[in-house]
N, C-alpha and C positions, 0 to 999 in steps of 0.2 A: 714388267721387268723380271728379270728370271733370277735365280737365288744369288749366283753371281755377282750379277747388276746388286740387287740390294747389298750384299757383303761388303762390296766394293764403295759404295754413293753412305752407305754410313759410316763406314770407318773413317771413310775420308771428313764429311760434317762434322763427326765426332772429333776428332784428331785434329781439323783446323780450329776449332774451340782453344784446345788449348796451346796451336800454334801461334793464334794470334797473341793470344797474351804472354808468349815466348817471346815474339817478336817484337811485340810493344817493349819491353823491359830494356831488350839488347840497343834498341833504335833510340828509346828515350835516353839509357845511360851515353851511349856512342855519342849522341846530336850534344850532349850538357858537361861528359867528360873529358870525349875524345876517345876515337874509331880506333886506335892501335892493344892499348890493354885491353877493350872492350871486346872484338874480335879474339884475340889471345883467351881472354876467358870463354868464351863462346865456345870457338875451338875445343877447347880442354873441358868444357861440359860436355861436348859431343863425344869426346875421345873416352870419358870417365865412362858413358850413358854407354857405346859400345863396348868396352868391356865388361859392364853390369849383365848387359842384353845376355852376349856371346856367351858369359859363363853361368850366370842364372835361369836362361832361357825361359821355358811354360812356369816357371817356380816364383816367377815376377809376382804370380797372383797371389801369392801370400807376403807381400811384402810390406810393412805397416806405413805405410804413407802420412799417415797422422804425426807423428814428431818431426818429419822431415817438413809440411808445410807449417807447425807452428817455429822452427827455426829460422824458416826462408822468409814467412810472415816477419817474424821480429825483427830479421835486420832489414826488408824491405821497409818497416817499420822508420826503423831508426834512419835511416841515411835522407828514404822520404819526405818525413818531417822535419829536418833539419833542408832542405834543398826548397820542402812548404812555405817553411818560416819565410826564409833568404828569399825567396818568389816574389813572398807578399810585400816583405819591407823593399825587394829594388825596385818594383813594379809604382807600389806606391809614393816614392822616391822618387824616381827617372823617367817612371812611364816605361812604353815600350822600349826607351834605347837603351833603358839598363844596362848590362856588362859589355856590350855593342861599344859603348861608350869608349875614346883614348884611353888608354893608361888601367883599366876596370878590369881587372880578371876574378877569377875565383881564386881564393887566399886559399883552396886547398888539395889544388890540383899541382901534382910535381911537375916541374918543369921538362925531367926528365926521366927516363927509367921508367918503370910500369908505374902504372897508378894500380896500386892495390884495390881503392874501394870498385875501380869500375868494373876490377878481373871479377871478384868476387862477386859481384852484385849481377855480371853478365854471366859469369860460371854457375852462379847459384839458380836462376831465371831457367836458364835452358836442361841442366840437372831436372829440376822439378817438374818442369811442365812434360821434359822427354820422358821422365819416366809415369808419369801419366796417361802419353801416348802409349807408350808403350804396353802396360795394364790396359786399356782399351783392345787392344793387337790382340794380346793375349785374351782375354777373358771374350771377346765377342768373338775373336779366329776360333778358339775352341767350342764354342759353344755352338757357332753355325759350322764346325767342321770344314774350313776355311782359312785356315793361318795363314797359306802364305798370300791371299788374295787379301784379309785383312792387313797384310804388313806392305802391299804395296801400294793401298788406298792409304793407309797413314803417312808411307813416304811421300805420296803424291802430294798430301798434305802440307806435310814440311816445307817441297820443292814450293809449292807454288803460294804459299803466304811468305815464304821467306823470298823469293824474288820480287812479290810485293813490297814487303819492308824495303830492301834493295833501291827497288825504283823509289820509294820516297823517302829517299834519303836526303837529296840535293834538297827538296819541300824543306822538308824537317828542319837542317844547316840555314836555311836563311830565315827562319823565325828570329824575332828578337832574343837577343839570349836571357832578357831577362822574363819575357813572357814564357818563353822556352823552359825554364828553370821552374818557375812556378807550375807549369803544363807537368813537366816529366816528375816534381814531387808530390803533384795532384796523384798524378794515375800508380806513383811506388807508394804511397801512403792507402790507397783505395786497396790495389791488391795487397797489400801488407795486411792488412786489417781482415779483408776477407780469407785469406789464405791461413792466417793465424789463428783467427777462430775457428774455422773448420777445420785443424788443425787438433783444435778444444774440443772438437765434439758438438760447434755449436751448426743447427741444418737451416742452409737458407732457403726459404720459399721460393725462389725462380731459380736457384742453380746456380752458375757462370751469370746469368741475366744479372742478379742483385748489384754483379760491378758495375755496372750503370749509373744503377741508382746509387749508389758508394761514391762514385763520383760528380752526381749532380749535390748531392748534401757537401764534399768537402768545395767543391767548384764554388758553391754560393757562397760555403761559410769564408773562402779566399776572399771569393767580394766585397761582403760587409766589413771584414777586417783591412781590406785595399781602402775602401772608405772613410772606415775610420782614423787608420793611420794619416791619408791624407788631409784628414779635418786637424786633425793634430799639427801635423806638420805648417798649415797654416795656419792656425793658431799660436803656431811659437813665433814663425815669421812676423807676425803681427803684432806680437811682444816684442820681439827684439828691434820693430820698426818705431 
């Protein structure tokens, strides 16, 4: 493969790294709060991320990224666990038809107008991980003397995980929504938590990989908690029979 070739086939690996888990955040909030402010904040990352680009250009590489994900950590944190909790109690509750169910919405989704938490949360998602990308572009386009074959192995990136999210969208929409819910506070609590700490300064052994394993330890602890809730719940029924 010629220098090129390499420039191009890592930017791009590199860069779908942290596409995906851009695209997760946009598709999880979109499928749980609804595609209109999701989108809108999406958007308005992208728009913020190119005037960052355009006016700080190569100066990206000094840019302290560290406060910016213990911020994005914390409130993927906060919205996460609160969407966790609500997961595990309607799951355990209704079973799969959770919010599916007549009359069952989310008590905190406006009916109208933007939904604030899904701008921010899809605003703030795509901000962090673009400028990620972006720090990639720069720091490996300069360094292989390269830039703009690096910035178009990263755009390739973009394009083609996010036409992926795209296509599974329709998937996503017909999950139960209360499986759905528990699924999209599983994976904003996993990145919250990892992005927050490294954020802190704290260094994971596999990189990006550890969100994995972030997600198998909060997934099981949903379980045991889905369980026990249900022993409970049958328990009361059984008193009140």
């Amino acid at each position: 493969m010629t220098g090129a070739g390499v420039v191009l086939l890592t930017t791009f690996l590199a860069s779908s790294v942290e596409a995906i888990e851009m695209v997760i955040v946009v598709l999880g909030v979109g499928a749980t709060r609804g595609w209109r402010s999701t989108v809108l904040g999406a958007a308005a990352g992208f728009a913020v991320l190119a005037v960052i680009v355009a006016v700080l250009g190569v100066a990206l590489g000094s840019i302290p990224i560290g406060p910016l994900r213990v911020v994005v950590g914390a409130l993927l944190l906060l919205f996460g666990l609160q969407w966790y909790r609500k997961g595990i109690a309607r799951v355990a509750a209704r079973g799969l038809a959770g919010m599916s169910e007549p009359g069952v919405q989310d008590d905190d989704v406006p009916a109208s107008g933007i939904d604030w938490v899904a701008f921010v949360l899809s605003f703030k998602g795509v901000l962090l991980e673009g400028l990620e990308i972006a720090l990639i572009v720069v720091s490996f386009g300069l360094a292989a003397g390269q830039l703009g074959l690096s910035v178009v192995g990263a755009a390739a990136a973009v394009v083609v995980i996010g036409a992926a999210g795209f296509a599974l969208k329709g998937f996503v929409t017909r999950i139960p929504r209360s499986l759905l819910q528990l699924i999209v506070g599983t994976l904003l609590t996993s990145f919250g938590t990892f992005w927050s700490l490294e954020g802190l300064g704290v260094s994971w052994p596999q990189s990006d990989l550890d969100i994995v394993g972030l997600l198998v330890v909060y997934g099981l602890a949903a379980a045991a908690y889905i369980g026990l809730e249900r022993r409970r719940i049958h328990q009361a029924r059984l008193e009140m029979a």
